[in-house]
C-alpha positions as CSV (number, residue, x, y, z in Angstrom):
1,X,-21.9,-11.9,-0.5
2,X,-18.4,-12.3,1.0
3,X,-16.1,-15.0,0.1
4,X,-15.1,-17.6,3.0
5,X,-11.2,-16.5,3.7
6,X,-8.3,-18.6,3.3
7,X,-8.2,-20.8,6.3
8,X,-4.2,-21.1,5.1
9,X,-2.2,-22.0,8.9
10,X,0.5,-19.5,8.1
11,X,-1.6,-16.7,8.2
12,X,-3.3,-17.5,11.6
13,X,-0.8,-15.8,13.4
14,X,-1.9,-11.8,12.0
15,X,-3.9,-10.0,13.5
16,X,-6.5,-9.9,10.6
17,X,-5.3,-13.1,8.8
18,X,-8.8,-12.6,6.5
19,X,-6.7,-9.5,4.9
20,X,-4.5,-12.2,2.9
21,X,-5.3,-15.3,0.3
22,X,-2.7,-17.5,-0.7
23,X,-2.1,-18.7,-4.7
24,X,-3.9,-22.3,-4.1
25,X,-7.1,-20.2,-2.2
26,X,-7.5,-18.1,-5.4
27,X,-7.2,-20.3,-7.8
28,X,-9.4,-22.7,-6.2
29,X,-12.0,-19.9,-5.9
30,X,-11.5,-17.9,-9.3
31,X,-15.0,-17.5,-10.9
32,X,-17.2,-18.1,-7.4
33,X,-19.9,-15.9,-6.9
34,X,-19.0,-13.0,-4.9
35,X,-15.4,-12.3,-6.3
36,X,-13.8,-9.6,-7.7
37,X,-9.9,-9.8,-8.6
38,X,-8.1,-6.7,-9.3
39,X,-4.7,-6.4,-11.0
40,X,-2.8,-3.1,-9.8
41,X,0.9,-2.9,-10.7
42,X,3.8,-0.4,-10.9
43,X,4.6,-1.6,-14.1
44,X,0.8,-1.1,-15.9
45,X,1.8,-3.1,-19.3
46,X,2.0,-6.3,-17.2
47,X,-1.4,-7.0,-17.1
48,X,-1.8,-7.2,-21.1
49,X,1.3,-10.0,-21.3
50,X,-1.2,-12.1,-18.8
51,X,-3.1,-11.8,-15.6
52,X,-4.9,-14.0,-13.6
53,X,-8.1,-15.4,-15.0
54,X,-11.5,-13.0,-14.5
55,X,-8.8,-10.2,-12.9
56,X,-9.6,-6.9,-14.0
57,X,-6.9,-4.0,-14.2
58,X,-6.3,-0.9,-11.7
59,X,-4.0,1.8,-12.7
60,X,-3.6,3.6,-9.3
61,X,-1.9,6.7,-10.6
62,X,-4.0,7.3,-13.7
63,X,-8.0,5.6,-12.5
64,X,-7.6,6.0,-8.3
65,X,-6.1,9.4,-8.3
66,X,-6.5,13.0,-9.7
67,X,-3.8,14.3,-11.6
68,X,-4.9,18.0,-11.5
69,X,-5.4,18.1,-7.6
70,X,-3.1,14.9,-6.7
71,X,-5.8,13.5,-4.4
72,X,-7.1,10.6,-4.4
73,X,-10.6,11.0,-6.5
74,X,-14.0,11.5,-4.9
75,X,-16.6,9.3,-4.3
76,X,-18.6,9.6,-7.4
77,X,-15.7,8.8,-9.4
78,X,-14.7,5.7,-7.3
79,X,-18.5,4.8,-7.2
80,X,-18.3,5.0,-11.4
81,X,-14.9,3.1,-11.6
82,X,-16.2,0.4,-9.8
83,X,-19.2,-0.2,-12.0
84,X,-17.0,0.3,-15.0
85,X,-14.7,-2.5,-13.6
86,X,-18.0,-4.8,-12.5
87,X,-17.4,-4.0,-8.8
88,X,-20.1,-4.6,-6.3
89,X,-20.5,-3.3,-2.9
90,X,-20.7,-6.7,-1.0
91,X,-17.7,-8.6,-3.0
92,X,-15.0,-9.9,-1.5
93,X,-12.2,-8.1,-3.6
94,X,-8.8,-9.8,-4.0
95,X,-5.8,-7.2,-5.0
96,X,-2.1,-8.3,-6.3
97,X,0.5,-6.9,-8.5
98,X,4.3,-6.8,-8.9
99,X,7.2,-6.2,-6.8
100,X,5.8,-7.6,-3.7
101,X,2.5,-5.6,-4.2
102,X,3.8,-2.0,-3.4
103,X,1.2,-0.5,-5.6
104,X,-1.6,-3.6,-5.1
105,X,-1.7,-2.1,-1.5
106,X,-1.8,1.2,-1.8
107,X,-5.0,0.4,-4.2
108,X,-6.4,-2.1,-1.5
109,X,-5.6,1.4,0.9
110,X,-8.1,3.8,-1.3
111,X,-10.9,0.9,-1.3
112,X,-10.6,1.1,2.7
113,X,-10.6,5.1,2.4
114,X,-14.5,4.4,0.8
115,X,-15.0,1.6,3.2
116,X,-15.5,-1.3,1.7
117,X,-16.1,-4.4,3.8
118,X,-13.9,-6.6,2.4
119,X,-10.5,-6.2,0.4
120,X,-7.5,-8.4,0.7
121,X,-4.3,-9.0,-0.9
122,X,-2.8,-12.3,-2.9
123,X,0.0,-13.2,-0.6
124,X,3.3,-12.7,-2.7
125,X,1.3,-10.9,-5.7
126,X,1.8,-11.6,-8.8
127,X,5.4,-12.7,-9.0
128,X,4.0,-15.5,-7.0
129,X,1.4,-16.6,-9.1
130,X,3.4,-16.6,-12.1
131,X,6.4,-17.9,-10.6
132,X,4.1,-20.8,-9.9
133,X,3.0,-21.2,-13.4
134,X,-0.3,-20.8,-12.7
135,X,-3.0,-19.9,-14.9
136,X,-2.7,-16.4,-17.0
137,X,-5.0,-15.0,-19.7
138,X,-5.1,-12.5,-22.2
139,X,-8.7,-11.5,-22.2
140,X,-10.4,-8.7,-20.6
141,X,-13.2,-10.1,-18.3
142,X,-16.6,-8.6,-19.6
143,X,-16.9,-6.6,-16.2
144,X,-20.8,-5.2,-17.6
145,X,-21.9,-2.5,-15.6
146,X,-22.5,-2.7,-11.7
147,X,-24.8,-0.6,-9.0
148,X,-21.7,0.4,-6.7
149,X,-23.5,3.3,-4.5
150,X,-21.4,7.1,-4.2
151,X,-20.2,6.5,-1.0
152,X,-18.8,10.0,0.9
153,X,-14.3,9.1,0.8
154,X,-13.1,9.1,4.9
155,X,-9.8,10.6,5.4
156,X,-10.1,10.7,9.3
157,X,-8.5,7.4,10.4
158,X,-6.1,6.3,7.8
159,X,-4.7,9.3,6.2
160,X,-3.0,12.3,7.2
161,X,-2.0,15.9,5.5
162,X,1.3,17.8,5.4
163,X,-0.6,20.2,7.9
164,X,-0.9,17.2,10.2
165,X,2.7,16.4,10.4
166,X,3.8,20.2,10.8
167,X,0.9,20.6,13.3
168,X,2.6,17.2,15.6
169,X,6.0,18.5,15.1
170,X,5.4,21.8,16.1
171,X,3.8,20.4,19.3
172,X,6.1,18.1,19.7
173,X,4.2,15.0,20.4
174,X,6.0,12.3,22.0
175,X,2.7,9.8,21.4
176,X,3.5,10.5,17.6
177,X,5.7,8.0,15.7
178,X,7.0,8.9,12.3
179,X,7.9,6.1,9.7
180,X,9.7,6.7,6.6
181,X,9.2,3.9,4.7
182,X,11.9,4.3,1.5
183,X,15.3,3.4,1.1
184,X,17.9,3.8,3.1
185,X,19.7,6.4,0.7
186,X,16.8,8.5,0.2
187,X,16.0,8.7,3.7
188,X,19.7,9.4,4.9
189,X,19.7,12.1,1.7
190,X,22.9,10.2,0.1
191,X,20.8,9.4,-2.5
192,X,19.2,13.3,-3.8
193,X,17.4,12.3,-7.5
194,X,14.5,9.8,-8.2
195,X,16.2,7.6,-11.0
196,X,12.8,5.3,-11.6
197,X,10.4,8.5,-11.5
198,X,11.0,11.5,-12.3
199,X,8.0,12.8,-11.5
200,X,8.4,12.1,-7.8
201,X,11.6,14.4,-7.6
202,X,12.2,16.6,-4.9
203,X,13.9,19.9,-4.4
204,X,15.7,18.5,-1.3
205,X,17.1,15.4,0.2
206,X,16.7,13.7,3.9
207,X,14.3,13.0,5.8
208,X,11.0,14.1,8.3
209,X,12.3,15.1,11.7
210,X,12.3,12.5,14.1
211,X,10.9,9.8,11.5
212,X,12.6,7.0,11.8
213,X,13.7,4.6,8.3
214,X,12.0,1.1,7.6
215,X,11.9,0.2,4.4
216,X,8.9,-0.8,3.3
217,X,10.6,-4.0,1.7
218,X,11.4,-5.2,5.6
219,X,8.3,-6.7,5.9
220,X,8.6,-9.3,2.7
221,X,10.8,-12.3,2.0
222,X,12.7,-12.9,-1.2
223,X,9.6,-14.4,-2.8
224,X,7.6,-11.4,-1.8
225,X,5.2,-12.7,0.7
226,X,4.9,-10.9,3.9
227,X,7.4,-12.7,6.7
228,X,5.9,-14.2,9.7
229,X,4.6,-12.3,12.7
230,X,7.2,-12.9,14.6
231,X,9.9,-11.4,12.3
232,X,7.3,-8.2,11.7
233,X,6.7,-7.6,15.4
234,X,10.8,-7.2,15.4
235,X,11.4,-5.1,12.5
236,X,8.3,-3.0,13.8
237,X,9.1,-2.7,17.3
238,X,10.1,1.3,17.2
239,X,6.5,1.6,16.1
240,X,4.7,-0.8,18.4
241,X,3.8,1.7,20.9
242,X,0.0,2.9,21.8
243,X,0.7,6.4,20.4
244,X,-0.1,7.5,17.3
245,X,2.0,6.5,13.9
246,X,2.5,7.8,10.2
247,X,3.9,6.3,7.2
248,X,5.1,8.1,4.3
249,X,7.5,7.2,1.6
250,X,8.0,9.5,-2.2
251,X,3.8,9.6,-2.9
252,X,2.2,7.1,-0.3
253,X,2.1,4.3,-2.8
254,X,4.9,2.4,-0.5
255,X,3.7,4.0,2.7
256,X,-0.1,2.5,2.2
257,X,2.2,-1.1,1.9
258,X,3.7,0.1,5.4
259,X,-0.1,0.7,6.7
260,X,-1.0,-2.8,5.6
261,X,1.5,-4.2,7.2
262,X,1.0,-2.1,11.0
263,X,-3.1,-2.4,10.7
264,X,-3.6,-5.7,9.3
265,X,-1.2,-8.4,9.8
266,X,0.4,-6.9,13.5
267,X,-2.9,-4.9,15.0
268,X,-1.9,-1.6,15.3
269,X,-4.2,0.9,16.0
270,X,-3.9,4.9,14.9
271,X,-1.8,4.3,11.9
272,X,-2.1,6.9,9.2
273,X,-0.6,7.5,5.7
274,X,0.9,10.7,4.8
275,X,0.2,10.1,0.9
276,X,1.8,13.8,0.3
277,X,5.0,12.2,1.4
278,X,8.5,13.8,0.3
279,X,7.4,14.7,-3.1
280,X,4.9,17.1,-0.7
281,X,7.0,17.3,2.1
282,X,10.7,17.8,0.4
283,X,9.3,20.5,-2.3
284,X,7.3,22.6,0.4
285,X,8.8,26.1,1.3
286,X,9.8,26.6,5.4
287,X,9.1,22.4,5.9
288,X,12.2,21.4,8.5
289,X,14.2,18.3,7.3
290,X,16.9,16.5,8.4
291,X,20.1,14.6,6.4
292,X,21.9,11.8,8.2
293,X,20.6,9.0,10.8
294,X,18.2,9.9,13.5
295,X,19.0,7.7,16.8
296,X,16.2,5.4,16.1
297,X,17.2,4.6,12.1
298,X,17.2,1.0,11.3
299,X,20.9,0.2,9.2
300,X,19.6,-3.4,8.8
301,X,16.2,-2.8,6.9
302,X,17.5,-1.6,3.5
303,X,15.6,-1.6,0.9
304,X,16.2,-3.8,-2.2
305,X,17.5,-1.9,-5.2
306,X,14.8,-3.7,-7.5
307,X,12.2,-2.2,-5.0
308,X,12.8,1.4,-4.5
309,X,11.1,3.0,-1.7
């Protein structure tokens, strides 16, 4: 049975302010019937220095995608992680994790790929909570074993291929708006090697033709929580349009934070994330790029250096 949402007055603004809980809603509702709270960071030892009482542990990279196909994983496998992890169909599941929940959303992105009703996010993630000096534990929650049904994985509405993007820019679609969501450097191609991961290097620098550079770290404060809809219908106005729009950043981890963001808190319809990204995109023989500023590049959004895109 779902959760009542947080009825919290700076939320009421979004388009889907049920997509977001604040610190005080979740720990006021930590152990209620109904609940599942999922830890999914960038950094994956965090969770074993303290999480948030009953929250159980999502490594994106390793549990919600294949590292022999790098897909995300099928629906039996997501059907089995979820009873693994205590998971049930109807709960209301509640994602966060660190640096403003860049990963915590791209795990919150693969539950909607499979559909379920209702996921949010922790508002400021885990910095938050512990910046608050709220309640952590140690312990691994006793998840047992739950009856989460195979459900088929739908990639029509929020994700797109490298065929997709070749096949829009090719046509040249003006109704098709292209986002890239890292930083500022990487976009521009200033910035040619991946210091953080070095899996996610790419043979060449710049950017999509025609995308356009937001950083993904536009749409969050200093404390990490998302800024108010005001602010986000400014920094997103390139991308406000009614044509079709896709995010992308290194792997889509970022990008899926992006898609948050368009669908959820401003109402955007037709927003898809291109989880190849340039790791795909920059390594692929005969794909066009460009290296400088398109017309429409943001200078102002640039990204923290703490938060790479």
């Amino acid at each position: 049975m779902p959760v009542a949402p947080d009825p919290h007055p700076s939320f009421g603004s979004h388009a889907y302010p049920h997509r977001l809980v604040t610190t005080e809603w979740l720990s006021a509702n930590i152990g209620v019937r109904g609940l599942s709270i999922v830890e999914s960071n960038e950094d994956i030892l965090l969770y074993d220095i303290g999480h948030v009482p009953g929250a159980v542990k999502i490594d994106w990279r390793a549990e919600l995608t294949d590292s022999s196909t790098r897909d995300v994983i099928d629906g039996a496998r997501f059907a089995e992680l979820m009873r693994a992890k205590g998971i049930d169909r109807e709960d209301t599941v509640v994602v966060y994790g660190d640096k403003a929940n860049g990963t915590a959303a791209a795990t919150a992105w693969v539950f909607g790929l499979f559909g379920h009703p209702d996921v949010r996010l922790l508002d400021g993630g885990r910095d938050a909570w512990i910046s608050e000096a709220r309640d952590t534990v140690f312990e691994v929650p006793d998840a047992g074993s739950g009856d989460y049904p195979v459900i088929d994985r739908d990639d029509r509405s929020a994700r797109a291929f490298l065929a997709d993007v070749r096949a829009d820019l090719d046509r040249r679609r003006p109704d098709i708006g292209l986002v890239d969501v890292r930083a500022a450097a990487e976009y521009s191609g200033t910035q040619d090697r991946v210091l953080d991961r070095p899996e996610e290097q790419s043979l060449r620098a710049g950017h999509i033709p025609t995308a356009v550079n937001i950083p993904w770290t536009s749409s969050v404060g200093p404390d990490g929580r998302f800024r108010s809809r005001a602010e986000l219908e400014q920094i997103y106005a390139p991308v406000m349009g009614d044509g079709e729009t896709l995010v992308y950043c290194r792997t889509g981890e970022r990008a899926a934070h992006t898609w948050f963001v368009l669908t959820s808190l401003l109402g955007v319809d037709n927003v898809r994330n291109y989880d190849g990204s340039w790791t795909e995109w920059g390594n692929a023989v005969r794909t066009p790029i460009v290296q400088g500023s398109e017309p429409g590049f943001a200078p102002g959004a640039v990204s923290p250096a703490a938060h790479p895109g």
